[in-house]
C-alpha positions, -999 to +999 in steps of 0.1 A: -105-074-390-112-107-370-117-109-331-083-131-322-063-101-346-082-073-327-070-092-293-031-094-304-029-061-311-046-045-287-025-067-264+005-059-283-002-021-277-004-027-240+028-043-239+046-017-257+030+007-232+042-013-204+076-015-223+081+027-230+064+029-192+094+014-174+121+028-199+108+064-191+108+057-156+145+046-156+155+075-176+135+094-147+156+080-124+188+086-140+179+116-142+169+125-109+136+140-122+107+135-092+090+161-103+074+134-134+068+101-116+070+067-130+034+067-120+024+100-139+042+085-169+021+055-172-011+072-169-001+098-197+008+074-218-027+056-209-043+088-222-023+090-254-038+056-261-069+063-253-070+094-273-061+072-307-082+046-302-111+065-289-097+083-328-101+050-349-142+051-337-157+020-331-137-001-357-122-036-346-134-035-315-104-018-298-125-001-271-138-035-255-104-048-252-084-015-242-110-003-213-107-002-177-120-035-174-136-037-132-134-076-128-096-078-145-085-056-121-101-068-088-093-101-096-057-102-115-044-069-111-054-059-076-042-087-058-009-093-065-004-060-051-020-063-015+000-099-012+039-088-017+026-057+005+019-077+030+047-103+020+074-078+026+062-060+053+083-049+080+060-065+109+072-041+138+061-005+124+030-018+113+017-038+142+036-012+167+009+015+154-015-010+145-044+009+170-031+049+151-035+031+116-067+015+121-078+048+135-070+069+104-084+037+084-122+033+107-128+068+118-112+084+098-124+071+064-160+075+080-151+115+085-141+115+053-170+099+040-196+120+058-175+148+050-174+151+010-209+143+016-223+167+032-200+198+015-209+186-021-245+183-009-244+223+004-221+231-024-250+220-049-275+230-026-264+265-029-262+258-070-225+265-067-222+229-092-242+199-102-266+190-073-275+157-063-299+142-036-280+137-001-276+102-002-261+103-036-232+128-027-225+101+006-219+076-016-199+100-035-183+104-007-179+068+006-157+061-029-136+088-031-130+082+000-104+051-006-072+065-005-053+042-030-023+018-020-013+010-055-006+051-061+011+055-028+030+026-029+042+030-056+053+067-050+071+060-014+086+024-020+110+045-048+116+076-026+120+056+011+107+074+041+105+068+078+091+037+087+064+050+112+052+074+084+052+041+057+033+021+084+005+047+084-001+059+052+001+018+039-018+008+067-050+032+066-048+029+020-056-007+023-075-012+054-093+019+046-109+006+012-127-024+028-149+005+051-149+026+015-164-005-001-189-012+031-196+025+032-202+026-008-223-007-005-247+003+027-256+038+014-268+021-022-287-005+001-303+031+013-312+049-015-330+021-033-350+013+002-353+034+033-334+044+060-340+030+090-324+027+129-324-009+120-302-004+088-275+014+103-271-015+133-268-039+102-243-019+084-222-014+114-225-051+126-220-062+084-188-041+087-175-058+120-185-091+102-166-083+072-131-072+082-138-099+110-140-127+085-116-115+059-092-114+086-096-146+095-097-162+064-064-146+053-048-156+085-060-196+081-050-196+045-017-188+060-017-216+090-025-242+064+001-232+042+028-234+075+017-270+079+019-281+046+051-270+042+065-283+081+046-319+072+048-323+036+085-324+034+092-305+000+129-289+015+141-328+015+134-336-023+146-301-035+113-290-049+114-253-049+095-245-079+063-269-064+067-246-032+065-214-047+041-230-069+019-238-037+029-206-021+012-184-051-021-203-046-029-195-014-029-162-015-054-162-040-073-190-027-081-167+007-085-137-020-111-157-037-134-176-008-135-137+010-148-124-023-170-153-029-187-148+013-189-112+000-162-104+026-130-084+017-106-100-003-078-071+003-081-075+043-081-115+037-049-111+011-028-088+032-031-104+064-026-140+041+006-119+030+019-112+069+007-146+081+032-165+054+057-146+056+061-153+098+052-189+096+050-199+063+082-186+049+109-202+075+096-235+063+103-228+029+139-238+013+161-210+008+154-214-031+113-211-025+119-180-006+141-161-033+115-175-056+088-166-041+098-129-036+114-124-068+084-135-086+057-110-059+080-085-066+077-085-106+041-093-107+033-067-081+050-044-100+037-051-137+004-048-124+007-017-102+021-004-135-002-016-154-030+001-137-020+035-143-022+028-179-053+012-177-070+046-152-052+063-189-073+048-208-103+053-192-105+086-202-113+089-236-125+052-239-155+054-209-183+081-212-180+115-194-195+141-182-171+170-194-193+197-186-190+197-150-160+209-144-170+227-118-179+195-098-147+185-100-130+215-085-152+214-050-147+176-052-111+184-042-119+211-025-138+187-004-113+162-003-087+189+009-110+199+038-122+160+049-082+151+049-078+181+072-106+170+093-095+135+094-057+132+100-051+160+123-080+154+149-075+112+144-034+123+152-045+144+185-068+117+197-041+091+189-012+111+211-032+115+240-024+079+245+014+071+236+040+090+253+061+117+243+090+097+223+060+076+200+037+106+192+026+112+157+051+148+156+036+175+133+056+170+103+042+136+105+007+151+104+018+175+074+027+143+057-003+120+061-025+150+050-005+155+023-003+118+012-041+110+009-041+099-032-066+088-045-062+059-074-072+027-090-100+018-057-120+049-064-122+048-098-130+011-103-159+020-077-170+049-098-174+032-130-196+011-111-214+038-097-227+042-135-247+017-134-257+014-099-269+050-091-299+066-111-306+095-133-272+096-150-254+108-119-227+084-120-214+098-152-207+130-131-190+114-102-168+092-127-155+125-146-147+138-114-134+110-095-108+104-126-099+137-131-094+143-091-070+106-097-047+126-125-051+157-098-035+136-067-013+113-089+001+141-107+007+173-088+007+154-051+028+126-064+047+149-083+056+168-054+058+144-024+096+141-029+096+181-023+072+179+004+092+157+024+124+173+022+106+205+030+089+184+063+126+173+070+114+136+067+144+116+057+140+101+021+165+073+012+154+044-010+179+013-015+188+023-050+201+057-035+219+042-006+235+019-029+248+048-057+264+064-028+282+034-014+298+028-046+306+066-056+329+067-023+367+068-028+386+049-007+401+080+012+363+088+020+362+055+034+390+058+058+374+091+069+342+075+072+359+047+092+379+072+117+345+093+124+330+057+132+353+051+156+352+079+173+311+080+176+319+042+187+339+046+219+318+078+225+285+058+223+302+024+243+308+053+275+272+062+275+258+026+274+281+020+303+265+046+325+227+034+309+231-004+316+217-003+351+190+017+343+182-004+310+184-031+334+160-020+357+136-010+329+137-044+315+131-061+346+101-041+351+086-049+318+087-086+326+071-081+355+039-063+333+040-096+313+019-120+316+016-160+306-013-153+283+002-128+264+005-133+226+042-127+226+045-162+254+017-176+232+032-169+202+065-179+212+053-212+234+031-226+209+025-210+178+057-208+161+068-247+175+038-257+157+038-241+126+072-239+117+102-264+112+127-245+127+110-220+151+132-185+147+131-161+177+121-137+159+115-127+124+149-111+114+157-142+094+130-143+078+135-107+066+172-114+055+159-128+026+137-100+019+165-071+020+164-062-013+124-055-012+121-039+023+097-008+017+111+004+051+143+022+059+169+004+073+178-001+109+205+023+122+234+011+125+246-014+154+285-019+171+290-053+151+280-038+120+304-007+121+332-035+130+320-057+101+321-025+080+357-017+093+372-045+085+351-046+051+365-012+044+404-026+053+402-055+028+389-030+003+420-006+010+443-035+012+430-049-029+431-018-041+467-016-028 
């Protein structure tokens, strides 16, 4: 058989994987089974694949085209993700517990690190498994350690959960793999030279350097964009594929020049992503934007897909170690114990500073330590780990690190619908809120409408006796602002500069994001239970 027919069919069986991936996930949904996730079924079905052709031998040359493949997926699969993260990000949970998330993501991720370290280092000290020298078992630690936004994405943009929880658990997965990827990088740079005061100043000031630069990369990728589209007058001649067109670019131009500086592309990318959708995205016509989001929104989720299968694959198609089993077993072990040590500390130093209404409340905590997955990130750094650590040892560490991914994707993921309800976090994704909007009768309605009316006037008498001391409130926070704020900067200069049509704030942009919000929505306001009122009466009155 010939190369280009070994390339269409192994491309062929992808597709169909792809294909049997989303039906099954459908009929999951249908069926109201969380228990198997869309997720789980994508990376069995990887296995199943891998299991035939790693069946058919060497023949054709399937392998090479069906395996886990690291540069495809930093560079095609990986991005797209990060971008409509960041793209349809609700900007006020994230940035309102920007100081928590970076928190869990920095120290954190370092606990973590050191950690899994130093346990699997007493574990096989003690010959309990495989030992390994010290620094081997931190690096071990440092890429394990990247808790994986493509797994937990995908798991809580279905299921819908409070927004402060989705800011944190988003926020630390993908800030958290750049210090993974620094951690991973610096503790090679030690084992193949020496450790040394000198080293660690470099590694922390290379760290600062990195997320520094990525940041700022992915935030001028975003200005230019906002000017080319306020100056370059594409909304006159109607030319909303060319925008979307330039809007997919640079993304990935910002991706690229960080990976190229050996920055971060994922920090550059995201904060591209939250940069162009404030000022980029109200300069865009009204067809760009739907574009532009529909198209994020399919790729993002073909290739988040897409990596599951590919993890699948990986395990019959890359070389294991499959007798050392026991390795794997502390490895979670350890990875239970480091999450403890990082999320519920990190959340005790974090409420010491917020008052009582914006601490992280213990369910919360239950949550995050429940909802460190590990996914595409770690196992993309362990097959590197192969070739970059010595006597064999990376063999171990990738057996372990992928059967710890099926361990966290399956069972966790499995059960993080259950976990919720049992932590009384609310869990409503659009899809649900929608099915119950149209299952209601129209005497339902009218009930719904009376209670409504009732909590209305009830709510209108208490924000009667609270206006004077809202009003006092708000007169005191003016006083606390200043002229150099970034909210007078931002509001002064910033936005009349980049955009056409300066918006005070960001809710228009977001209207034409509604159908891709990860976030729950807003509670509802006065205007909108009259808008729904007189929605419901016209629907009475037609079905009269």
């Amino acid at each position: 058989m010939e190369g280009p027919d070994v390339a269409s069919i192994s491309i062929t069986i992808q597709i169909i994987m792809l294909v049997l991936t989303f039906i099954t996930g459908h009929l999951l949904r249908r069926k109201k089974i969380m228990v198997i996730h869309e997720a789980s079924a994508a990376l069995i079905l990887g296995v199943l694949a891998g299991l035939v052709v790693r069946a058919s031998g060497e023949k054709g040359g399937f392998k090479d085209w069906m395996n886990f493949n690291n540069e495809f997926f930093f560079y095609f699969l990986l991005p797209p993700i990060i971008f409509e993260s960041g793209w349809s990000l609700n900007l006020k949970p994230f940035f309102g517990n920007f100081g928590a998330i970076c928190t869990f993501a920095f120290a954190g991720t370092l606990i973590s690190t050191f950690g899994i370290g130093i346990l699997m280092y007493l574990f096989g000290l003690f010959k309990w498994t495989y030992s390994m020298p010290f620094l081997v078992c931190l690096s071990f630690g440092a890429l394990i350690s990247a808790t994986d936004p493509v797994t937990v994405l995908s798991i809580f943009h279905e299921l819908g959960t409070d927004a402060d929880l989705y800011a944190y658990v988003f926020g630390e997965s993908v800030l958290n793999d750049a210090v993974a990827i620094v951690m991973y990088k610096t503790v090679l740079s030690f084992i193949s030279g020496t450790v040394s005061n000198r080293g660690v100043l470099q590694a922390v000031s290379f760290f600062f350097i990195t997320f520094v630069g990525s940041f700022s990369i992915g935030a001028l990728a975003g200005v230019l964009s906002a000017l080319l589209f306020k100056y370059g007058g594409f909304q006159d001649k109607r030319l909303g594929i060319i925008e979307s067109c330039l809007v997919v670019l640079f993304p990935y131009l910002a991706y690229n020049v960080a990976d190229a500086l050996e920055l971060s592309g994922i920090v550059s990318i995201l904060f591209a992503g939250i940069t162009m959708k404030y000022y980029t995205a109200p300069n865009l016509s009204s067809q760009a934007q739907k574009i532009t989001t529909s198209f994020f929104q399919m790729l993002s989720k073909l290739s988040e897909t897409f990596v599951f299968i590919y993890i699948g694959l990986g395990t019959f198609l890359d070389k294991q170690s499959w007798n050392r089993f026991g390795f794997t077993f502390f490895t979670i072990v350890s990875i239970l114990i480091a999450r403890t040590l990082n999320v519920y500390p990190m959340s005790a130093l974090i409420n010491r500073f917020r008052p009582e209404s914006r601490k992280i409340h213990r369910n919360q905590q239950h949550a995050l330590c429940f909802s460190g997955l590990r996914g595409a990130m770690a196992f993309a750094l362990a097959r590197q780990s192969v070739t970059d650590l010595p006597s064999g040892h990376g063999y171990v560490l990738l057996t372990a690190t992928l059967l710890t991914i099926f361990f966290s994707v399956l069972l966790i993921g499995g059960m993080t619908s259950y976990a919720l309800k049992l932590l009384r976090i609310e869990c409503h994704g659009p899809e649900h809120e929608d099915t119950e909007i149209g299952e209601r009768t129209s005497e339902e309605m009218e009930e719904i409408v009376q209670n409504q009316s009732e909590v209305k006037n009830k709510a209108k008498a208490k924000n009667t006796e609270l206006t004077k001391t809202k009003d006092k409130i708000s007169e005191k926070l003016r006083k606390f602002k200043s002229d150099t704020s970034f909210t007078t900067l931002n509001t002064k200069y910033l936005k009349p500069f980049l955009q056409a049509d300066p918006r005070d704030d960001a809710s228009e942009i977001n209207q034409v994001q509604e159908q891709s919000q990860h976030f729950p929505r807003p509670p509802v306001s006065y205007e909108d239970e009259d808008n729904f009122s007189e929605s419901t009466a016209l629907l009475r009155n037609s079905q009269r």
